[in-house]
TORLUMMI-610705 format. One record per residue (C-alpha): residue in three letters; x, y, z. Coordinates in steps of 0.05 Angstrom, whole numbers, always signed. Layout:
REM residues N
ALA | X | Y | Z
...
END
This chain:
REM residues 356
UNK | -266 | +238 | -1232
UNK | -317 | +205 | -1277
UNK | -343 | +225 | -1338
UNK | -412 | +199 | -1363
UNK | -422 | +177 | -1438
UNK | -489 | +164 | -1463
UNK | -552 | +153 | -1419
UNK | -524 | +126 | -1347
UNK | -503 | +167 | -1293
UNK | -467 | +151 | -1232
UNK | -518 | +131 | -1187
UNK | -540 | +80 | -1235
UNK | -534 | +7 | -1200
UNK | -461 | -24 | -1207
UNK | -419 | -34 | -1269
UNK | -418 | -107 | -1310
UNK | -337 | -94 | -1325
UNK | -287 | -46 | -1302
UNK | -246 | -39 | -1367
UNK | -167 | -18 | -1352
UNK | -168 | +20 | -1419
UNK | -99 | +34 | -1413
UNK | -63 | -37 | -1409
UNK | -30 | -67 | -1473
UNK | +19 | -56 | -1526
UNK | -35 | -20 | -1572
UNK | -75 | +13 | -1508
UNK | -115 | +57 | -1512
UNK | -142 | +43 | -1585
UNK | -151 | -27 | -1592
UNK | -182 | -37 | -1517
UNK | -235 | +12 | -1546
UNK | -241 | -20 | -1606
UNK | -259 | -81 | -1572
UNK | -310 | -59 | -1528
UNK | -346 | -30 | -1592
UNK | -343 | -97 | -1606
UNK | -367 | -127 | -1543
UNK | -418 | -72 | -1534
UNK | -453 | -91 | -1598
UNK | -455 | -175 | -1571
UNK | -475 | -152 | -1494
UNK | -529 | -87 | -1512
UNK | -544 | -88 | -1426
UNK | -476 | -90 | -1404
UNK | -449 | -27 | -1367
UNK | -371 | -8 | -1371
UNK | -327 | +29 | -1320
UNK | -271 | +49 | -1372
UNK | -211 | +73 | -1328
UNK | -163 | +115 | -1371
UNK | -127 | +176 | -1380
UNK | -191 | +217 | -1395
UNK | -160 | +280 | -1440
UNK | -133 | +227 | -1495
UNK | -197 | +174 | -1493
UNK | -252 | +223 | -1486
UNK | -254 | +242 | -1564
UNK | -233 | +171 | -1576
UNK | -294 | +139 | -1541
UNK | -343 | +190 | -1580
UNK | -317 | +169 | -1646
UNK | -345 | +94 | -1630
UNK | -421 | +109 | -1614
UNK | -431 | +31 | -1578
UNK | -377 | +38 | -1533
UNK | -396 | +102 | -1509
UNK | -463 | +82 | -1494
UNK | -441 | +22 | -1447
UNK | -385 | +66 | -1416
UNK | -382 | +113 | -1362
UNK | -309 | +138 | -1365
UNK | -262 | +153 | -1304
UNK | -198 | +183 | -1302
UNK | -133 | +154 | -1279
UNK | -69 | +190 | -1276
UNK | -18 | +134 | -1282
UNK | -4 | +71 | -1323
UNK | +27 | +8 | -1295
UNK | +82 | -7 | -1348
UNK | +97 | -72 | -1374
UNK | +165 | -78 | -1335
UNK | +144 | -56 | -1274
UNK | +148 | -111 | -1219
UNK | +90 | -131 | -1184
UNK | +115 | -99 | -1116
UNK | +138 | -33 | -1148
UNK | +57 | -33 | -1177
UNK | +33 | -58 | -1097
UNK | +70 | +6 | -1078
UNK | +68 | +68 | -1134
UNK | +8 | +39 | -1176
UNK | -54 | +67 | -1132
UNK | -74 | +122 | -1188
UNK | -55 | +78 | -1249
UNK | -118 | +57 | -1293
UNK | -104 | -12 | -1271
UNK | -107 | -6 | -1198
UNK | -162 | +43 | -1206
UNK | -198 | -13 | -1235
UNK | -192 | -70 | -1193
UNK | -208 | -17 | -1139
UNK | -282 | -15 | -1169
UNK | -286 | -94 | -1158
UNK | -257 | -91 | -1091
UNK | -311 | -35 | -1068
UNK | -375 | -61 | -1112
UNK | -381 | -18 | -1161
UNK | -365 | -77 | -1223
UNK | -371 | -143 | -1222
UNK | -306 | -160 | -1256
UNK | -244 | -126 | -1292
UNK | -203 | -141 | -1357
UNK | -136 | -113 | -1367
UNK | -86 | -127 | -1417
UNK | -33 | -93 | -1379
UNK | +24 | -118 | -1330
UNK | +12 | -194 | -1322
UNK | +42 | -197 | -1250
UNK | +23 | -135 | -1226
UNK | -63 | -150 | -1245
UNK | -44 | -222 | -1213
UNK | -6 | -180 | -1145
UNK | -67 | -130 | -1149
UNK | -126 | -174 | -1148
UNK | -98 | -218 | -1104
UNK | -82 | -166 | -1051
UNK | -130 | -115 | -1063
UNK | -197 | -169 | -1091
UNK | -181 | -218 | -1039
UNK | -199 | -295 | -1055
UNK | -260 | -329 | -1039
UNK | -273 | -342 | -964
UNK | -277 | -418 | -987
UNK | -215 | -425 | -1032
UNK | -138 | -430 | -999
UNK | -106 | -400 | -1068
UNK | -126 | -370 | -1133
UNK | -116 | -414 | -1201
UNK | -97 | -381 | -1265
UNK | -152 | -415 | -1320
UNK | -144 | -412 | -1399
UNK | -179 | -445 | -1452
UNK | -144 | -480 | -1514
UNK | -165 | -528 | -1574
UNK | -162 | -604 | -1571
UNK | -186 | -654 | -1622
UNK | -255 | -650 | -1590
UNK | -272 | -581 | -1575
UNK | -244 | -533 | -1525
UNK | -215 | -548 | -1463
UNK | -201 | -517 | -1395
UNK | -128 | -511 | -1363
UNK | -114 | -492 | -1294
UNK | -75 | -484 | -1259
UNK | -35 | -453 | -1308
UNK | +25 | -412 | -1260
UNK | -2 | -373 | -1205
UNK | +21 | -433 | -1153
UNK | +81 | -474 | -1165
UNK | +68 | -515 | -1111
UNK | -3 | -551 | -1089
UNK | -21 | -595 | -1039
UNK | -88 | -641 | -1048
UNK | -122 | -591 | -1022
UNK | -112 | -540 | -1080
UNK | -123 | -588 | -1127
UNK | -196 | -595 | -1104
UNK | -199 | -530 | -1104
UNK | -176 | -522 | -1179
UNK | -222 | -575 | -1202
UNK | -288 | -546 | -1177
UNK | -262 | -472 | -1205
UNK | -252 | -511 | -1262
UNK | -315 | -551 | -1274
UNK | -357 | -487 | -1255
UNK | -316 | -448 | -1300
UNK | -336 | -502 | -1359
UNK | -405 | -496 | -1346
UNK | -402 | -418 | -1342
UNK | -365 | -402 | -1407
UNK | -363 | -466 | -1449
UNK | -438 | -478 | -1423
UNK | -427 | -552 | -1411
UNK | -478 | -589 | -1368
UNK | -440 | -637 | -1352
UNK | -350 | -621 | -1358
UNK | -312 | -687 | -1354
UNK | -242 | -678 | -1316
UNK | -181 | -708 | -1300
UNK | -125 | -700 | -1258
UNK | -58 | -692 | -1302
UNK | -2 | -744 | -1276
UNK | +50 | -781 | -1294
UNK | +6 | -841 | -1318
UNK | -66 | -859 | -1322
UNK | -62 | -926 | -1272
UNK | -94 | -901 | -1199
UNK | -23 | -923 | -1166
UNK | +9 | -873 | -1208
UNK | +27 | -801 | -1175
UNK | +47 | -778 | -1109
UNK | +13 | -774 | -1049
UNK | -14 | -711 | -1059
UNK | -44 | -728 | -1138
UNK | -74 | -788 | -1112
UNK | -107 | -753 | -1044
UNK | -142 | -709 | -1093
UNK | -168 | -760 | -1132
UNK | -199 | -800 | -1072
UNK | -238 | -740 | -1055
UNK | -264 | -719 | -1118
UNK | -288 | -794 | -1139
UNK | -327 | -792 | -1074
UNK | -355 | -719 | -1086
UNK | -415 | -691 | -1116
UNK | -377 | -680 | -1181
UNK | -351 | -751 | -1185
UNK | -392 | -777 | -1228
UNK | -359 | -733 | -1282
UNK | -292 | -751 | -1259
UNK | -245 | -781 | -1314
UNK | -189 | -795 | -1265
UNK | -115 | -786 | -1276
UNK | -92 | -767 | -1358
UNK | -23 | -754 | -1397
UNK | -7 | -698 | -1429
UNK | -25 | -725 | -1498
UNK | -90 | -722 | -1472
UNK | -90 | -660 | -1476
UNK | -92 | -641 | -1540
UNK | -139 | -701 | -1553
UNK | -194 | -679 | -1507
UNK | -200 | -740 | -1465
UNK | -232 | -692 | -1417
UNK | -268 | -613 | -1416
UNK | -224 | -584 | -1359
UNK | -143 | -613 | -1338
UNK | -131 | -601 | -1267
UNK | -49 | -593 | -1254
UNK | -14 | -551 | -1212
UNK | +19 | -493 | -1226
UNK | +88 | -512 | -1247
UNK | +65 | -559 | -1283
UNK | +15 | -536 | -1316
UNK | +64 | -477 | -1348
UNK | +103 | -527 | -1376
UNK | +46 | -560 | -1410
UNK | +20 | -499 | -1437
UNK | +79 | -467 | -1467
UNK | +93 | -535 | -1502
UNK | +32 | -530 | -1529
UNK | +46 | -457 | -1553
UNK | +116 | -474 | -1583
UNK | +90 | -539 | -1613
UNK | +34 | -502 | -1651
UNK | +84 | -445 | -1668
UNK | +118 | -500 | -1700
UNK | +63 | -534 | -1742
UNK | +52 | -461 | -1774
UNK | +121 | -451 | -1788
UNK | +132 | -523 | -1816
UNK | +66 | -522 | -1855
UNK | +96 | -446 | -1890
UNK | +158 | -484 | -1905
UNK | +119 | -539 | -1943
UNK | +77 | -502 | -1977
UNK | +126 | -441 | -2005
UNK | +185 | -495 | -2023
UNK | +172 | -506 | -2094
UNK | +125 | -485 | -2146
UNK | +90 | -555 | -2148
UNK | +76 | -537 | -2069
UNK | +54 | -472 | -2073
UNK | -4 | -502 | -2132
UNK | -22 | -555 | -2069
UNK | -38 | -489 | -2024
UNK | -82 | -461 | -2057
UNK | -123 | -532 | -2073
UNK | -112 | -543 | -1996
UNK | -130 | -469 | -1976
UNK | -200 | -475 | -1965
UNK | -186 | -531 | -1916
UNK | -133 | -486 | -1885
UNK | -171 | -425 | -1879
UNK | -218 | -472 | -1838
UNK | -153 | -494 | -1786
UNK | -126 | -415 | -1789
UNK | -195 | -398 | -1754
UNK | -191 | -466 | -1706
UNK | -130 | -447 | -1681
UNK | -141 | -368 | -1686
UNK | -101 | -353 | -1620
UNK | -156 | -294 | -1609
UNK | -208 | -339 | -1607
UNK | -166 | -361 | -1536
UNK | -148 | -296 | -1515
UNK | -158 | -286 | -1436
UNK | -129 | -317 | -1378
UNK | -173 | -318 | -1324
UNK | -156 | -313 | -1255
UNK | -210 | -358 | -1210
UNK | -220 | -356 | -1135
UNK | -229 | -289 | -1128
UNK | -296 | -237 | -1100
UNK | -287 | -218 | -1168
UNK | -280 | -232 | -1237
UNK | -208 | -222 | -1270
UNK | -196 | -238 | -1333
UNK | -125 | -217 | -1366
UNK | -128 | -207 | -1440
UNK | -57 | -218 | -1473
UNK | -27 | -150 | -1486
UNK | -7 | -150 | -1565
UNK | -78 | -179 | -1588
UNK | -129 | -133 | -1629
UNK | -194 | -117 | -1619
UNK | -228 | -180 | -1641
UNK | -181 | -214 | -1583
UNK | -197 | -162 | -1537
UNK | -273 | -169 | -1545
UNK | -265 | -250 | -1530
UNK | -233 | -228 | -1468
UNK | -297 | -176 | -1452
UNK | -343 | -240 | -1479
UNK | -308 | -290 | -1419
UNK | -313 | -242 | -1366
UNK | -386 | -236 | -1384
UNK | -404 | -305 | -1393
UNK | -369 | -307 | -1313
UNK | -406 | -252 | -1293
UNK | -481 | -264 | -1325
UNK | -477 | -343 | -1306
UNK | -464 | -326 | -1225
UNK | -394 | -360 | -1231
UNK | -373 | -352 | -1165
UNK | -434 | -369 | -1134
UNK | -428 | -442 | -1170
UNK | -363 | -448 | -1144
UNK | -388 | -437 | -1063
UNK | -440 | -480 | -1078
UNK | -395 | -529 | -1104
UNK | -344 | -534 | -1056
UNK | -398 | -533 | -992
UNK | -405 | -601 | -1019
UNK | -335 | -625 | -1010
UNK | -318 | -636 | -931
UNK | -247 | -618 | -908
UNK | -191 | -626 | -894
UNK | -170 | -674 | -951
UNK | -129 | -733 | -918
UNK | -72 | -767 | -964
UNK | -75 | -842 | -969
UNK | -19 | -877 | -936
UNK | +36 | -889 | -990
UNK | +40 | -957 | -1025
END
């Protein structure tokens, strides 16, 4: 059951977003907050907000931009944050999240963001979205700060295990992906290894990189990087696989938790210290908004006949609005067009080199 707010009506063409208004720690409120937010930056952009329609109703009307992008539809259920991804396969068809990827699926919206269940939107659009015709497995894409500007990450968990193939695969998600959101004309990438020398890797790593040096995206091909290059921005997008890309990225998270924690004890450990804040604090308020986690929120799942972006579930509405901001960026730039174009231009299969 759908409920219009503001001027559209149902038989208006399909939906920019399906929003899962209930996913989150601070669901429904701050999801709505967000999209007043994003509402206000994207004034053509239509919403399918999937909820529980008795409590967001009143809610919605109290925030006049939201309600003019939104037509509302009701959902019964809620996937909760520890239900397993099968358990949500199998009892989640009326929650607001299944609901939602549901309008991908059938056409109605271009994309969805949730900030529910990470598995279970990962199960969902897999099963339910389906991947590209052209692409063997879905990445899982993020953006984070290096010394340079922002850089892409995938893949960042959604496969463990990758053949040359994949890795392909990931690259021209990811240099698409650059161009889409960070609106690069021309992403550099590299291929993260074990060492920057071309011997370096295993067969697999170094497969990849054969094919993408002789590609139509070669010419922006870095080759193989470290992890410190990384966080130095040798390149726009890191190409890894799963496993190891997980690893790299919740370094990066515990190594930045650990700045902020070291840089409070310097500054509050004597009174001397606490004089060099707040000579310092201009520069600091400066890094606090580099490094503002919201500024990164949404993981993005590429590959799909869809756009899916997962917005982390304890951020507020500012966070949730970057989330709404990626999926549009995806969505208005034809992201998945660029990648079919992109990979009719690399031949298959890829064929490893014979080993050293």
């Amino acid at each position: 059951m759908s409920q219009s707010i503001g001027p559209q009506d149902s038989s208006a063409p399909g939906f920019s977003l399906a929003i899962d208004a209930m996913g989150g720690d601070n669901a429904p409120d701050i999801v709505l907050d967000g999209l007043e937010l994003a509402a206000e930056r994207h004034p053509q952009a239509r919403f399918l907000l999937v909820g529980d329609e008795a409590r967001i109703g009143g809610m919605l009307a109290r925030r006049p931009r939201a309600a003019k992008a939104c037509m509302l539809r009701h959902a019964a259920t809620v996937i909760s944050a520890e239900m397993k991804p099968t358990a949500a396969l199998r009892q989640g068809r009326q929650s607001s999240m299944r609901i939602a990827i549901d309008a991908v699926a059938g056409g109605e919206a271009s994309g969805v963001v949730s900030a529910g269940n990470t598995g279970a939107l990962m199960a969902l659009a897999k099963i339910v979205v389906k991947t590209l015709p052209e692409i063997d497995r879905p990445a899982l894409a993020a953006i984070a700060p290096s010394a340079r500007g922002d850089v892409v990450l995938l893949d960042l968990g959604a496969n463990v295990q990758c053949d040359a193939r994949n890795l392909v695969e990931f690259a021209v998600m990811g240099d698409s992906f650059a161009r889409a959101v960070l609106g690069l004309t021309t992403p550099s990438f590299g291929l993260l290894n074990v060492g920057s020398e071309e011997l370096k890797g295993d067969d697999r790593v170094r497969a990849a990189a054969e094919t993408l040096r002789e590609s139509h995206i070669g010419a922006n091909f870095h080759g193989f990087i470290e992890g410190h290059d990384i966080a130095a921005g040798t390149v726009d997008v890191v190409v890894t696989d799963g496993f190891t890309g997980n690893v790299a990225l919740k370094t990066a998270e515990g190594t930045l938790k650990l700045m902020r924690d070291l840089l409070r004890q310097v500054f509050t450990s004597s009174i001397p210290a606490r004089a060099g804040y707040l000579l310092a604090r201009p520069a600091l308020d400066r890094l606090r908004e580099w490094m503002d986690p919201r500024r990164y929120n949404g993981a993005i799942l590429l590959g799909l006949n869809g756009v899916v972006v997962k917005s982390h579930g304890g951020t507020d509405a500012l966070g949730f609005a970057h989330a709404v901001d990626v999926a549009m960026d995806m969505v208005t730039h034809r992201f998945n067009d660029r990648i079919r174009e992109g990979l009719a231009q690399i031949g298959k299969p890829v064929a490893a080199p014979a080993s050293p």
